[in-house]
C-alpha positions in Angstrom: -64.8 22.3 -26.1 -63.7 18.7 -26.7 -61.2 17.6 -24.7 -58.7 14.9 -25.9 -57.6 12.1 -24.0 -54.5 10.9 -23.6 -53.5 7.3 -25.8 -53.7 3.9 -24.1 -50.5 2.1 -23.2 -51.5 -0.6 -25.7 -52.4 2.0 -28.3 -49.1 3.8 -28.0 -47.2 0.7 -28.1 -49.1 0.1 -31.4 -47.7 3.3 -33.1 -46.0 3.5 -35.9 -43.0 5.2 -34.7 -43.2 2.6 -31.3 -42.7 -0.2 -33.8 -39.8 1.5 -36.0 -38.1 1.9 -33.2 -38.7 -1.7 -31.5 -37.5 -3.1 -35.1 -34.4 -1.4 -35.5 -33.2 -2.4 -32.1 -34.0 -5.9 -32.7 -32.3 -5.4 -36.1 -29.1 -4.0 -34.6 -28.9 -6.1 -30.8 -31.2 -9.5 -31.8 -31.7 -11.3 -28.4 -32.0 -8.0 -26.6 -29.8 -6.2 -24.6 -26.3 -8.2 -23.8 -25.2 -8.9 -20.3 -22.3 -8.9 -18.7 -21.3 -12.6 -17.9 -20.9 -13.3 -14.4 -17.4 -14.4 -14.3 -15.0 -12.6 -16.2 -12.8 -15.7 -17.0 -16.1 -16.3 -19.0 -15.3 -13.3 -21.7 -12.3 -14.0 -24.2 -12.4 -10.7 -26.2 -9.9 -7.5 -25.0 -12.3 -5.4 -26.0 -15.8 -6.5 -24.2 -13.8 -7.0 -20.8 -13.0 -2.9 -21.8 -16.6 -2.8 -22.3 -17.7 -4.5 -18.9 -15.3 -2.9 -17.5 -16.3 1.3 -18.2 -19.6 -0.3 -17.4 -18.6 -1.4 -13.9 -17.1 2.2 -13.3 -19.5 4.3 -14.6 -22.2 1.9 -11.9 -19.8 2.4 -9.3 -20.6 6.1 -10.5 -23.9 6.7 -10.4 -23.8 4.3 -6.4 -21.5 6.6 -5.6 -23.6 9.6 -6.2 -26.5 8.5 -4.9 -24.9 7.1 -1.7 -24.1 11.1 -0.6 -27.7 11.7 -0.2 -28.0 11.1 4.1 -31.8 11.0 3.6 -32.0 7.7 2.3 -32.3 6.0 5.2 -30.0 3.6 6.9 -30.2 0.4 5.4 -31.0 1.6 1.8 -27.6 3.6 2.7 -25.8 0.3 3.6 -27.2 -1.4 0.8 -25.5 1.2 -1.3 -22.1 1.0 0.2 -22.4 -3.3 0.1 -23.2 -2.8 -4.1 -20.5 0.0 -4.3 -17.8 -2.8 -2.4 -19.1 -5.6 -4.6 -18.7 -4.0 -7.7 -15.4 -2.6 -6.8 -14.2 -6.4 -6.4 -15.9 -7.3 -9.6 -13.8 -4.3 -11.6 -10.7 -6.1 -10.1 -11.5 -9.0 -11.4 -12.1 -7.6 -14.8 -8.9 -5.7 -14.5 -7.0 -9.0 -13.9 -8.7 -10.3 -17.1 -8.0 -7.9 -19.1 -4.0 -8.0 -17.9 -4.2 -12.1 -19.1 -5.5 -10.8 -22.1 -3.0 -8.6 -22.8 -4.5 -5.5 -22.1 -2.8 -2.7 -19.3 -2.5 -3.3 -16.1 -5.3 -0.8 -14.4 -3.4 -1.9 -11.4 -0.9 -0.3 -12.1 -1.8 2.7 -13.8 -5.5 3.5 -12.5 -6.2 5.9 -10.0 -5.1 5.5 -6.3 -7.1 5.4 -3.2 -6.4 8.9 -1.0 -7.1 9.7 2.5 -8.8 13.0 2.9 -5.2 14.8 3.0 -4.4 13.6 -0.6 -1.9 10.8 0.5 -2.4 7.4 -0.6 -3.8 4.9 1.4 -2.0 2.3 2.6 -3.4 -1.5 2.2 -6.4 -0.3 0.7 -7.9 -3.5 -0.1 -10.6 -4.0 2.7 -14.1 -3.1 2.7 -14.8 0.8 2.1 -17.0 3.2 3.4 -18.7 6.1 0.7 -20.2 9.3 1.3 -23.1 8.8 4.1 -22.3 6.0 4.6 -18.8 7.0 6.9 -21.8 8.9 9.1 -23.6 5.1 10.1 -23.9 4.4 13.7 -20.9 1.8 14.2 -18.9 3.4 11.3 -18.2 6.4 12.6 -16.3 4.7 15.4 -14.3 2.8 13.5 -12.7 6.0 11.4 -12.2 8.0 15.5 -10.9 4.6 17.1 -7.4 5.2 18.1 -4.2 3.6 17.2 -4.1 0.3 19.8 -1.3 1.3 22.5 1.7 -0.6 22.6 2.4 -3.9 24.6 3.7 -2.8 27.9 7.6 -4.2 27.9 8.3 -6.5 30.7 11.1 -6.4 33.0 13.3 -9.3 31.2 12.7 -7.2 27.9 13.9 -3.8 29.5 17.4 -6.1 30.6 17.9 -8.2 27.9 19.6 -5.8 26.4 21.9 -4.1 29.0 25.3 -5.8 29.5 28.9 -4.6 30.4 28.7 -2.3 27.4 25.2 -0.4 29.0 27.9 0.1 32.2 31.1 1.1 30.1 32.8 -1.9 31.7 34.7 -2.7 28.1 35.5 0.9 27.2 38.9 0.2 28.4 39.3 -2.4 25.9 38.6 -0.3 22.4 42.0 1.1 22.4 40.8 4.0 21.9 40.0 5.8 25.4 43.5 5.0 26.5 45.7 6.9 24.3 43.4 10.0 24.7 43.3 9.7 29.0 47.4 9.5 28.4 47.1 12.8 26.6 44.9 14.4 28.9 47.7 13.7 32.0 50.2 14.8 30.2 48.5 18.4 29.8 47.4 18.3 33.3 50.8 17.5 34.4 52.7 20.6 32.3 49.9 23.5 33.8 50.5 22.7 37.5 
């Protein structure tokens, strides 16, 4: 039996097909593949800051996904979560461009940021933590730290407010407790 042996890279690369395909592409994306420009304010067209930005979202995606795996290890985790925050600014960015374009306002009308009861977050701006990542040493405390405890009120701020009021002093001066104390007498007075 003869066995055959698998191609050479350079012999595959040589194939007929390889180099159909390598044509075409250079026929229909000369310059290879385009990038997305660093700034935003650097793309003029509506429709390619669409582009760049489905392709931020469907990156922030796939981080997404792959941040829920625990067993990546710590600091490829927090590596994750630092890309995921990054490119969650960069798709605000795009968002505002595509607003001074004329475009929507994905501001306005994208998807909100819920809490794991389903309400809305509020001031949701700040650095986020995804999947394993809300399990790091040092984030964990940080979601079960409690709500600070209120300044202790002094003794001039528990009296600033009491005056003759507080003691019912100035009740005789509504005009109102008078009348009613006149009608109370005169029922006393007619039972006995």
């Amino acid at each position: 039996l003869r066995f055959k042996t698998m191609a050479r890279n350079q012999e595959k690369a040589m194939s007929m097909l390889s180099r159909w395909y390598t044509y075409q592409r250079e026929l229909h994306n000369p310059g290879g593949p385009e990038k997305r420009p660093y700034l935003a304010t650097e793309c003029h067209s509506l429709q390619d800051s669409e582009k760049w930005r489905l392709q931020i979202i469907k990156e922030i995606a796939r981080k997404v996904s792959q941040i829920q795996n625990a067993g990546l290890g710590e600091f490829r985790i927090r590596d994750l979560n630092d890309e995921i925050n990054k490119l969650i600014r960069e798709k605000g960015h795009w968002q505002d461009r595509i607003v001074e374009l004329g475009g929507p306002n994905y501001h306005v009308i994208g998807p909100k940021m819920l809490d794991h009861e389903g309400k809305e977050l509020p001031g949701n701006r700040g650095y986020k933590y995804f999947g394993a990542a809300k399990d790091l040493p040092g984030v964990r405390e940080l979601f079960e730290s409690e709500a600070p405890k209120p300044p202790r009120k002094t003794r001039g701020d528990l009296m600033k407010d009491i005056d003759a009021y507080y003691y019912g002093y100035l009740d005789d001066d509504d005009g109102v407790l008078i009348p009613l104390e006149e009608q109370a007498e005169e029922k006393a007075r007619l039972w006995l």
